[in-house]
C-alpha positions in Angstrom: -9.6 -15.0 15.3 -12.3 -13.9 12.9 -12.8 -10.7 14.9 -9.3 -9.8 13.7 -9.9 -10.0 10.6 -10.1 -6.6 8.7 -9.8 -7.5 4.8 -10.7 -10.6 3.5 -10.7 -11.2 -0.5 -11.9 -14.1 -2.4 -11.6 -15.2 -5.5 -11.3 -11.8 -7.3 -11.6 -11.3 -11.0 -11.2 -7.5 -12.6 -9.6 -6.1 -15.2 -9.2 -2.9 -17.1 -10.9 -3.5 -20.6 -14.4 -6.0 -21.5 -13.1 -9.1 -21.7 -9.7 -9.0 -20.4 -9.2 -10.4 -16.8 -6.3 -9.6 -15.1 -6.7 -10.8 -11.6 -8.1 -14.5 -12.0 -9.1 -15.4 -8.8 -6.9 -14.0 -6.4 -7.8 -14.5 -2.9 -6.1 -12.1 0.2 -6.4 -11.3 4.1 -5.2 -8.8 6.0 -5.3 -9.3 9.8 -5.4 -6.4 12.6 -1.6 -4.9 13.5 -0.4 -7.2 10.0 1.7 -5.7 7.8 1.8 -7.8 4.7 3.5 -7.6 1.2 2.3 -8.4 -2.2 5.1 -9.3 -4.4 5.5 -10.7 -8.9 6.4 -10.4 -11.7 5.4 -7.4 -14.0 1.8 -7.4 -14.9 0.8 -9.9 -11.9 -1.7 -7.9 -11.0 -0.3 -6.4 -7.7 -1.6 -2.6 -8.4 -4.4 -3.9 -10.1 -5.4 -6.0 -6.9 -5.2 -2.7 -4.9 -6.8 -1.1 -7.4 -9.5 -3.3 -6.5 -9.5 -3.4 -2.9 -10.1 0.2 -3.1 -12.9 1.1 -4.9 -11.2 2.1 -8.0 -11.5 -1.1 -10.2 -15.2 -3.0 -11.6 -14.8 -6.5 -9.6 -16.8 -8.9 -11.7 -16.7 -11.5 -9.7 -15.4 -12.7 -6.3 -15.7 -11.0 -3.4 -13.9 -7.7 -1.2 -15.1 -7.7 2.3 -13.5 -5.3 5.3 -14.8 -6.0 8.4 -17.2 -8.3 7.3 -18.7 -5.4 4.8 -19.2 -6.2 0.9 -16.7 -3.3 -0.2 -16.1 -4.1 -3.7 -18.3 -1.2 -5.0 -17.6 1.6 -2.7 -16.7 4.8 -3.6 -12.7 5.8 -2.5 -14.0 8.8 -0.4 -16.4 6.1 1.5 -13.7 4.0 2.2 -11.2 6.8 3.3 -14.1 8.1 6.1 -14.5 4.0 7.4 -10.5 3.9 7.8 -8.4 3.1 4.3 -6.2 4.9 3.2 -4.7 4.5 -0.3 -1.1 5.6 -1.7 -1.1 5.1 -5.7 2.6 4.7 -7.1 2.4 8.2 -9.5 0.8 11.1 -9.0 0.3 11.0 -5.7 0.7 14.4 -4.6 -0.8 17.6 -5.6 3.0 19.4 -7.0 1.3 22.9 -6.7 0.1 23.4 -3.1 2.8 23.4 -0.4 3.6 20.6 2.0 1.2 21.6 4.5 -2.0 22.1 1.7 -1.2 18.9 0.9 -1.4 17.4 4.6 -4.6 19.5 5.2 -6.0 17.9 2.1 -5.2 14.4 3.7 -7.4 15.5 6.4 -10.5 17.3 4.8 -13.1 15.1 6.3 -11.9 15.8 9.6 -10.7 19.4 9.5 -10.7 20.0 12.9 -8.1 16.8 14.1 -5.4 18.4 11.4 -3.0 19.3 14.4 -2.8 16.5 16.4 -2.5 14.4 13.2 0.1 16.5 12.2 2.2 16.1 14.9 1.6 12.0 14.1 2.6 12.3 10.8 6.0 14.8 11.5 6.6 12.5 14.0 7.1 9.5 11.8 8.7 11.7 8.9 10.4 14.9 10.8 11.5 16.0 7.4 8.2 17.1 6.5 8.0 19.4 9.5 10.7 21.4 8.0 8.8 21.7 4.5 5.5 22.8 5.6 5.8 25.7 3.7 7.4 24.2 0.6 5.6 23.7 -2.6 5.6 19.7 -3.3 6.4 20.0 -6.7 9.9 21.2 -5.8 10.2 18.4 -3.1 12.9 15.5 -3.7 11.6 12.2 -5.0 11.9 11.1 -1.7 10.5 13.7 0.3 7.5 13.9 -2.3 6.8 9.6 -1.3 7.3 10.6 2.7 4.4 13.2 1.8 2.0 10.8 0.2 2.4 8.6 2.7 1.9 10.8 5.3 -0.9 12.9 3.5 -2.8 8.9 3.3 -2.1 8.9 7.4 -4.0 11.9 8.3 -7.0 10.5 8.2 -6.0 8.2 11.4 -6.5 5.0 8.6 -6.6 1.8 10.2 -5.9 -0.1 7.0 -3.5 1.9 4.6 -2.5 0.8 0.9 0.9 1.0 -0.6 1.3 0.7 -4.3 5.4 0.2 -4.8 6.3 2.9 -2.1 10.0 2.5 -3.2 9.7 3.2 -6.7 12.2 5.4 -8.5 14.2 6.0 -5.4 17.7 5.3 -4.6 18.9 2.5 -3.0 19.5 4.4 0.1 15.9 6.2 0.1 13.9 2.8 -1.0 15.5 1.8 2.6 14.0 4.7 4.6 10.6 4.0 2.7 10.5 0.2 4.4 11.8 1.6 7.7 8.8 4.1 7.7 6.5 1.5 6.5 7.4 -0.3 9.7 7.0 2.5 11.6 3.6 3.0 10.5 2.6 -0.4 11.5 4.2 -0.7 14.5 1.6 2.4 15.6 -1.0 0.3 14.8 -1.8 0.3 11.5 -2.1 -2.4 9.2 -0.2 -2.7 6.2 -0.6 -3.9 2.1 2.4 -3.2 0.1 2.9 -4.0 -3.4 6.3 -3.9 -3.9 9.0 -4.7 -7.0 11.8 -4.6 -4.3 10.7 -8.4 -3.3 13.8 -9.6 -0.8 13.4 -6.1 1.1 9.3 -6.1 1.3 9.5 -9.8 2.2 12.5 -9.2 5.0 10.0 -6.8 6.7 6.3 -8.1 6.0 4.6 -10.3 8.3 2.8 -12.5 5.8 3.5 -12.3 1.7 1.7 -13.5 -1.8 3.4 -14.0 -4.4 1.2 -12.7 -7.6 1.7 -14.6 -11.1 -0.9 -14.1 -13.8 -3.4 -12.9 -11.6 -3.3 -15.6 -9.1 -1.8 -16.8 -5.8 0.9 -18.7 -6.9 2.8 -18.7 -3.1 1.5 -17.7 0.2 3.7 -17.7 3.7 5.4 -15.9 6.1 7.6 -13.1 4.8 10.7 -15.2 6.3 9.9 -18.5 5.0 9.3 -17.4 1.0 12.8 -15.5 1.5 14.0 -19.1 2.0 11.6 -21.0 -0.1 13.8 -22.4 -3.2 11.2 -22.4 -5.4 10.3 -18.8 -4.8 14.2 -18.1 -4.8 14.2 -19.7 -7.9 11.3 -18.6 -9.9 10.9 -15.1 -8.3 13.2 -13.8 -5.9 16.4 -14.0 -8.6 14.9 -11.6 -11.2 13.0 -9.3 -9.0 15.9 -8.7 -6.6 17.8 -8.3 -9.5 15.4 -5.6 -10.9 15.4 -4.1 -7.5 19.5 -3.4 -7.2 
């Protein structure tokens, strides 16, 4: 239904530099309660496509639309207040304020809902309830990606953004980051993820796209590209392989 439609892009082109496109008419949707995965090669153009969807990136030409809105030129703290929240792959935390800095932060458009979106957040990471007072710089990589992704939640997002949530981490931790990222969606928020690990983000997403070159090259349900030869073939070998 068109009313569940919360992001709808079409035909994107953006790039970093004059000249150099490096999404080439990508097109995307993300329904309401969807959680869905983005997965290619190196230099696809996954981040750069959520780069893009929020705010951060000159679209020059195609179109970003979130509930029906023209998007593609909005500031990030504009999109934040209407409900997206974004999770870049580095830097994602501020290392010299503690845990709980970092969760008011999350929340500084809405100061006075900080407690009951606490007790959201340490509800879906309970490790973070026993750092409050911890400086995140000293946090594990793990710990420091739980934070991040809770710090993006406190804001009550409907739509949240996930660049590589698993990178860097053990094999072990990468799992806990898709279990979360589950988590989160099963209480009602929808889900992008751009993720290298591309068996695990498929085995969990509803819906998937497959990035090459800046275009859609596949487009399914998470289960059916896990068994699509062609993506096993072309895609699935190498990046699982990366992911290990």
């Amino acid at each position: 239904m068109a009313d569940d439609l919360l992001i709808h892009v079409d035909e994107l082109v953006a790039g970093y530099v004059p000249g150099v496109d490096i999404l080439n008419g990508c097109s995307l949707e993300l329904r309401r309660g969807e959680l869905i995965g983005i997965i290619g090669p190196n230099g696809a153009g996954k981040s750069t496509l959520l780069k893009a969807l929020f705010g951060l990136l000159e679209v020059r030409s195609g179109s970003v639309r979130y509930k029906g809105d023209d998007i593609a030129s909005a500031p990030a703290h504009d999109l934040v207040a209407r409900g997206i929240g974004y999770v870049p792959q580095r830097e994602n935390v501020f290392s010299s304020l503690t845990v709980k800095e970092n969760l008011e932060m999350g929340v500084f458009l809405r100061p006075k809902t900080f407690s009951q979106r606490l007790d959201f957040v340490t509800g879906i990471f309970p490790r973070l309830a026993e750092r409050l007072d911890q400086r995140a710089g000293s946090l594990s990589g793990g710990e420091r990606q739980m934070l991040a992704m809770g710090r993006a939640l406190m804001m009550d997002p409907e739509v949240i953004l996930l660049d590589e949530p698993s990178a860097g981490l053990s094999p072990v931790l990468q799992d806990q980051v898709f279990i979360r990222t589950r988590e989160i969606n099963q209480a009602g928020v929808s889900v992008v993820m751009v993720e290298q690990n591309a068996r695990r983000c498929l085995q969990i997403c509803d819906r998937g796209y497959v990035l090459d070159q800046g275009r859609n090259a596949y487009t399914d349900t998470g289960q059916n590209l896990l068994k699509d030869p062609k993506v096993i073939e072309l895609y699935l070998g190498t990046l699982a392989a990366g992911a290990d």
